[in-house]
C-alpha positions as CSV (number, residue, x, y, z in Angstrom):
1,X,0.0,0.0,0.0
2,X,0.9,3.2,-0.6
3,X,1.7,5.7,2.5
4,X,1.0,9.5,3.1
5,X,2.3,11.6,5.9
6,X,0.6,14.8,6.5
7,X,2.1,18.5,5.2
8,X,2.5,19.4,8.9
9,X,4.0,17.0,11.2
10,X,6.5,17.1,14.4
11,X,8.3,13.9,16.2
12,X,8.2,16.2,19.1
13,X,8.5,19.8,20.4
14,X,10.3,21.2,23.6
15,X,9.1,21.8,26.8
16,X,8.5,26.0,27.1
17,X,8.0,27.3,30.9
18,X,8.5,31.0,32.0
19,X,7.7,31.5,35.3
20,X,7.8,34.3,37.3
21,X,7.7,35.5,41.3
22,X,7.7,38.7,43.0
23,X,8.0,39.0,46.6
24,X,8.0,41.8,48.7
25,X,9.2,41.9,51.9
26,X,8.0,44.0,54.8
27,X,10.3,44.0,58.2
28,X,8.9,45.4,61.4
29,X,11.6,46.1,64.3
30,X,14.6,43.8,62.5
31,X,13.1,40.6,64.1
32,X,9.9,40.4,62.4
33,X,9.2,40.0,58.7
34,X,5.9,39.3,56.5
35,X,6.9,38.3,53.1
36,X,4.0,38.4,50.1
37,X,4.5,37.3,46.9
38,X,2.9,35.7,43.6
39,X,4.1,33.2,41.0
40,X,3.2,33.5,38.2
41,X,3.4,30.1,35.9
42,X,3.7,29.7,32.3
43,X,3.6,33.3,31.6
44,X,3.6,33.5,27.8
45,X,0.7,30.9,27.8
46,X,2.6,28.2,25.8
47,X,0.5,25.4,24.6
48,X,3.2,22.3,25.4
49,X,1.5,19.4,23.4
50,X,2.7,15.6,23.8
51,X,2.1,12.3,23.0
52,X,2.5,12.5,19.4
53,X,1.3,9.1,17.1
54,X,4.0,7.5,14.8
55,X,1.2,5.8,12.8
56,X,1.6,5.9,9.1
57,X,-1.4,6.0,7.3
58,X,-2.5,5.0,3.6
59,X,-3.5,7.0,0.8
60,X,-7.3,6.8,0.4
61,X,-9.1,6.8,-2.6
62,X,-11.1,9.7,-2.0
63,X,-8.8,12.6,-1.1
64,X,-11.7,14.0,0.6
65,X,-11.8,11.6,3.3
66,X,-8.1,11.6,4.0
67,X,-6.9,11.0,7.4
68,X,-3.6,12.0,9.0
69,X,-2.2,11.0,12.8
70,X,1.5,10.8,12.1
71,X,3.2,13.1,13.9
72,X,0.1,14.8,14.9
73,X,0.0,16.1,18.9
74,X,-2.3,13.8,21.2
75,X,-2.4,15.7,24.1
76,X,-1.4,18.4,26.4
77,X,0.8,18.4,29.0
78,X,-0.1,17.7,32.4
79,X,-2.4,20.3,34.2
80,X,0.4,21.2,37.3
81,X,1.7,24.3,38.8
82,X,5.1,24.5,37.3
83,X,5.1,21.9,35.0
84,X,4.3,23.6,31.5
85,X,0.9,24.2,32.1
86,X,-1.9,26.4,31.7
87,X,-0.6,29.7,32.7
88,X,-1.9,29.7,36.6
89,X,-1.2,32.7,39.5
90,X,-1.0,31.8,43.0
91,X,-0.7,34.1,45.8
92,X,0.8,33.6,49.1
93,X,1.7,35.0,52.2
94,X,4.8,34.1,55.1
95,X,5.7,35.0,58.4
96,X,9.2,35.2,59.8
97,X,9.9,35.8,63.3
């Protein structure tokens, strides 16, 4: 049989994370210190895609109903804080004394 790969295809992309976090830090008499801050995850709001299929598929004989997986992106990278994500804020709050 004859094979077709699709005009747009990847064996895999790399992982893209920026993350961010700002902390300010307010001291009160040397000895005690409340620190806020927020992190900010995945800032530029990459889509990281995995799980891409290697199967190659046959020409059929209507172009019309043509189907393509190979090298075609199954799925997104897991939904975690820090891990390439959807970009996410969390806010937070320490004391130090």
């Amino acid at each position: 049989p004859k094979l077709i790969l699709p005009q747009h295809y990847e064996f895999g992309a790399p992982l893209f994370d920026q993350d961010i976090r700002v902390t300010k830090d307010f001291a009160y008499r040397e000895r005690f210190h409340l620190l806020i801050f927020g992190e900010f995850f995945n800032v530029l709001n990459i889509s990281n895609k995995t799980g891409y299929a290697t199967a190659l598929n046959t020409v059929n004989a209507n172009p019309a109903l043509q189907s393509f997986s190979f090298g075609q992106p199954t799925a997104r990278v897991a939904q975690v804080f820090g891990s390439g994500g959807p970009r996410a804020i969390q806010v937070g709050a320490r004391i130090n004394f």
